[in-house]
C-alpha positions, 0 to 999 in steps of 0.5 A: 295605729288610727289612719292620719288625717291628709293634712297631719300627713302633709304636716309630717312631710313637711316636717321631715322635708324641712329636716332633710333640708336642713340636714342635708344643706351643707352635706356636699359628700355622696355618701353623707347625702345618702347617709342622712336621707337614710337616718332622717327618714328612719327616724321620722317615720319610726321605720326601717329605711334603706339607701341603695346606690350603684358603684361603676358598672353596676357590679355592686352597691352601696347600701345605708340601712337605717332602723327606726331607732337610728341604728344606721348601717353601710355595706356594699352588696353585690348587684344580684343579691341587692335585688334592686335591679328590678326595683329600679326597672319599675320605673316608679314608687310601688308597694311589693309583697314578699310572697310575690317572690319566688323562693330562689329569689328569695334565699339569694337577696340581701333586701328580702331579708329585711321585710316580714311582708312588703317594701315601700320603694322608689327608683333614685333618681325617678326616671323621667327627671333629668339626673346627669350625675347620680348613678341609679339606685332605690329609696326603700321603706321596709315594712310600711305600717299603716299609719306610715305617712308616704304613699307611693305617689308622696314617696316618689315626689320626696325623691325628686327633690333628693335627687336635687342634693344627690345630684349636687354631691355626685357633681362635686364629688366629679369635680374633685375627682376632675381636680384630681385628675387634672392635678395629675396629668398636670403634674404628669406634664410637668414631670414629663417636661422636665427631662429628655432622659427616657428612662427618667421618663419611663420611671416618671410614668408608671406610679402616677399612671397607676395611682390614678386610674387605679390598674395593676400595670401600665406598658408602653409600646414604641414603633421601631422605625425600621421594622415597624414592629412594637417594642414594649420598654421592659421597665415599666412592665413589672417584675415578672417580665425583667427576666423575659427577651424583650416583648416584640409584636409585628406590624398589626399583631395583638390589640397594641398593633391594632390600636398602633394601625387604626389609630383608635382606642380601645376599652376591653373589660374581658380581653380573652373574648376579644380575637385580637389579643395576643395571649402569648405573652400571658403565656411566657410570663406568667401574668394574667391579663384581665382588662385593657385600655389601649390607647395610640401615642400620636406626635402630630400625624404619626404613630409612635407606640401604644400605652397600656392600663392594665387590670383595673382594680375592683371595676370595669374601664369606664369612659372616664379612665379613657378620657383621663389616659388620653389626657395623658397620652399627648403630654406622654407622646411629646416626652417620648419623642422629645427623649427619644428625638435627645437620644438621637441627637446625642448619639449624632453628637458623639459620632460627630465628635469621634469622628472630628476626634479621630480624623488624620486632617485638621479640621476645625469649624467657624461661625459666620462671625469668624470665630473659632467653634471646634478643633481637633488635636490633628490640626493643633499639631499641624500649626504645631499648637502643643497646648491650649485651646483655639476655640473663641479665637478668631480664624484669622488669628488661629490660620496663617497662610504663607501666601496670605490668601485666607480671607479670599478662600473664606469669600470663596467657601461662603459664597459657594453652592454646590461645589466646595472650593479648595486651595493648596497652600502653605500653613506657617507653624508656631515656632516656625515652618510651614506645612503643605496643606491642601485647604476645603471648605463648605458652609453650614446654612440654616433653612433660610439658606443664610451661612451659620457656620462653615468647615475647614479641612486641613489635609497635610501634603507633606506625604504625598511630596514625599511620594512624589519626591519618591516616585521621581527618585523611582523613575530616575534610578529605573531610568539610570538602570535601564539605561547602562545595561540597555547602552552596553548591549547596544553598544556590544551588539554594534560592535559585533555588527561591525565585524570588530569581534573576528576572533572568537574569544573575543566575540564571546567575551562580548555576547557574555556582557550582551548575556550578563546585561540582559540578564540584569535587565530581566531580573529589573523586570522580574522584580516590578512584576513580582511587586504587582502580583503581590499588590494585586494579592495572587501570590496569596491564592497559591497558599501550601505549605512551603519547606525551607530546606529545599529553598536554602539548598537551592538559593545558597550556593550561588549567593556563595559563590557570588559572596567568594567573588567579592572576597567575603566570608558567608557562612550558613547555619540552616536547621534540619528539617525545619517545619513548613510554613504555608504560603506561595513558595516564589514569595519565600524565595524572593524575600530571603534572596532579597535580603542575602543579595542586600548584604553581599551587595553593601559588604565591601568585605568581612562576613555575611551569614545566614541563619534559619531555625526552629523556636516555639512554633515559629520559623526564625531566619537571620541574615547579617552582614559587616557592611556599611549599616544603615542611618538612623534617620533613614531606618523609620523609612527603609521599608517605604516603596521607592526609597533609597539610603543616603549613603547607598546614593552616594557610594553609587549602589544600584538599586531601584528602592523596592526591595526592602519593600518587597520583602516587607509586604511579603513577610506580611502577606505570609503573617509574619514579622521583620525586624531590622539593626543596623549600625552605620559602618558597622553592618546591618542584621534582619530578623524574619519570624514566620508561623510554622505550620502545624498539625 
């Protein structure tokens, strides 16, 4: 073909820059920008054109190859068999020979493949022009014949001016993917806000996270606050690790701890090069970790986990990815810390609540308005409330004191500091009544100091009177106890001072009554400090096994004889060698003559009878009388220290009310059981069962 004069040349560059223009006016697509320029060129210059773009990290590119004819075609070659690495680092348009090549070269190139001879090329964008966003690449001419109207110099500037359209379908193409992916951190945001649940959040997270940076896995690691360890959430880490224990890493361990203790991101693309990696986990489960970004999940100044994207697909992690998980992260952190900051409160609520639920006290909380805000069951029953409910009734309407000091109290609590005042005082009842309470009271105050709320605890009295009532019943009977046996030896052991025992039957039947009442004295005595060692437990350190046998043969016969004296009938049935039970023997002892000598002493007459005998594993000791029982209303309290029935009192039985308490606490002490059946004027029956000893 006969050379072109400059000015048809310049025409036809005319010509096909006017095409390109109008074919690329509306063309906004990166991929249809090159498309075109690969197509209008082919065809306006009856050769062979290639396109040549790079994808992210220059692992590969995309390639438009376009034949004279039109044909076009688009692949993706790989960065080393593309061959436009070197094309690009020339820096401008040139021609190159094909037998400057090496053979290597050569068999590994998809480009060489093309030319019979030479490549007519230019670096896109040309370097020196400024190109924000059109990633590197190469405009080529392959097999440029003669008569082909570019020269390197016409070539070179043709690019600059397609730069202007590719930068203008990069641009867009960033913008949309910025759509994108403010879209969906946007949508991430509100997801995340829309729930104080953390699984919910955990769910809400994986999907969009991984859609969008285009990763196999995302985890998300939380500081345990304790420990400062880092706990992986099991949920979003896949399949592989739902079988696992929990992936813990310490203070500073693998690239999560130290992301967690820097407090800086990091882009990994071959984590095994890196030191910090822990690759144990890799290890247990079986997953293999290629590329990482790894970000801390900050609330205002404190770290509180990490977020992973794991494996990008296809491509290295980029500036991009991270800039886009950041975005994430502090929408992320908020969410965690919201559900986590629920779960806590949640937990709080339900303590409380159990608590308030559970307390023996009354209690019940007001606003500052008086108003009723929470109550518990303890106090409805106190004021004897059997239904509904006093919540968003006034305080003053709900608490009715006897001596109608509420509202000062409330003045007191409201205006107190540090102590809490406290009141005692008489609730009236519905229905009726009252109860003795002891009242406390404290205010809530917000971070102004001002009362919001105050609290009300209603503890009854009517045990402790009861105790009260008990202890100087107590002291009263060991007071009376002590002082006839005390008046009768004083005043025996006066009249053997005073010469008036000279003869000596006489002076015997007075030291017997010194003898006799000493002897009372010492048992009253004994008995107290029984009580204290088995308060104070030590009976129980000499636990061994205890035969019963030997303790019935020593301890009967003189409650028999004791029994005769009264004119009763005591019978006995002991079984044969009955199995030990371990225990303090003194203990067994004082339990059984407890409840014998109670029986010989309220049996007026009739029978006392003692049992004992084996039943599946279990010792079972019965001792009954025909006295005179027990009342009903008296057998809920008969084993409470210091009491004493009604009809005991009366009749002028002495005793001192810590007998059956005694016995009780030794029964328990030694695992067992007490049961008791009594009927007023008809007698009483007690049933002991204690575990055996085995083996």
């Amino acid at each position: 073909m006969a050379e072109q004069t400059p000015a048809v040349v310049s025409e036809q560059i005319y010509t096909l820059w006017q095409a390109l223009t109008s074919e690329l006016a509306n063309v906004f697509d990166a991929h249809g920008v090159c498309a075109a320029i690969a197509n209008t060129i082919a065809l306006h210059t009856g050769t062979t054109t290639v396109v040549g773009i790079s994808g992210p990290q220059g692992r590969y590119y995309d390639v438009w190859i376009c034949t004279g004819d039109g044909r076009i075609q688009q692949t993706i070659w790989d960065s080393p068999q593309a061959s436009f690495i070197s094309l690009i680092q020339q820096g401008k348009a040139a021609v190159q020979h094909k037998y400057d090549l090496s053979a290597a070269e050569l068999i590994h190139s998809e480009l060489w493949q093309l030319p019979k001879e030479t490549i007519l090329s230019v670096p896109v964008p040309v370097p020196g022009k400024h190109s924000r966003f059109t990633p590197k690449g190469a405009l080529c001419l392959i097999d440029p014949g003669p008569g082909c109207i570019f020269t390197p110099e016409s070539l070179e500037k043709l690019a600059t001016n397609l730069t202007v359209f590719l930068d203008r379908a990069y641009l867009r193409n960033h913008v949309d993917r910025q759509d994108i992916e403010f879209a969906v951190v946007s949508d991430i945001s509100i997801a995340l806000t829309s729930t104080l649940s953390l699984s919910k959040v955990f769910q809400q997270l994986m999907d969009p996270i991984r859609r969008t940076l285009l990763v196999e896995s995302v985890s998300v690691g939380l500081i345990d606050p304790p420990t400062q360890d880092i706990i992986f959430i099991d949920i979003l880490m896949g399949a592989l690790f739902k079988d696992l224990p929990p992936i813990r890493l310490k203070r500073g361990q693998g690239i999560a701890g130290w992301v967690a203790e820097n407090r800086q991101p990091v882009i990994i693309n071959d984590v095994y090069t890196d030191q910090r990696f822990y690759s144990q986990v890799d290890r247990r489960s079986g997953f293999h970790t290629e590329s990482m970004i790894c970000i801390p999940l900050q609330v205002e100044d404190r770290v509180i986990g990490v977020v992973q994207a794991i494996n990008k697909k296809g491509s290295d992690f980029n500036e991009n990815d991270l800039r886009l998980l950041q975005a994430i992260s502090g929408p992320m952190a908020a969410a965690l810390e919201n559900a986590r900051l629920h779960d806590d409160v949640l937990a709080e609520k339900r303590r409380i609540e159990t608590l308030f639920a559970n307390m023996s006290e009354g209690l019940l909380t007001v606003n500052n308005e008086g108003i009723i805000t929470h109550v518990n069951d303890a106090f409805l029953s106190l004021i004897g409330k059997e239904s509904g409910s006093l919540i968003g009734v006034n305080i003053h309407d709900a608490v009715r004191l006897k001596d109608n000091s509420l509202k000062e109290f409330i003045e007191q609590v409201e205006n107190a500091d540090d102590e809490y005042p406290q009141q005692a005082s008489d609730i009236l009842r519905d229905g009726g009544g009252s109860v003795p309470v002891l009242i406390s009271g404290a205010p809530v105050r917000d971070e102004m100091e001002q009362v919001k709320e105050m609290i009300f605890v209603f503890s009854d009295l009517r045990l402790i009177r009861e105790i009260e009532r008990m202890r100087d019943d107590f002291f009263h009977g060991i007071i009376h106890e002590l002082r006839t046996p005390l008046a009768t030896i004083l005043m025996y052991a006066r009249l053997l001072r005073e010469g008036k025992a000279k003869e000596p039957e006489k002076a015997d039947r007075f030291l017997g009554v010194i003898v006799r009442e000493s002897d009372r004295l010492q048992k009253m005595v004994r008995q107290m400090l029984t009580l204290a060692k088995m308060e104070a437990r030590e009976l129980q350190r000499s636990a061994a096994p205890v035969y019963l046998n030997a303790v019935f043969d020593e301890m009967l016969p003189p409650l028999a004889d004791q029994a005769l004296e009264k004119k009763l009938t005591f019978r006995q049935k002991i079984g044969k060698d009955l199995p030990p039970v371990l225990g303090n023997e003194e203990t067994l002892y004082l339990i059984i003559k407890n409840l014998i000598d109670n029986a010989i002493k309220f049996t007026m007459s009739g029978t006392v009878s003692v049992k004992a005998w084996e039943e599946n594993g279990r010792i079972h000791i019965e001792v009954k009388d025909e006295g005179i029982g027990i009342p009903r209303q008296a057998l809920p309290n008969l084993f409470g220290r210091f009491f004493r029935a009604q009809t005991a009192v009366e009749r002028g039985i002495a005793g001192t009310g810590l007998g059956l308490y005694m016995v009780k606490e030794g029964v328990e002490y030694h695992n067992g059981t007490i049961d008791v059946k009594s009927k007023e004027g008809k007698g009483t029956t007690f049933t002991i069962q204690l575990p055996a000893l085995t083996g």
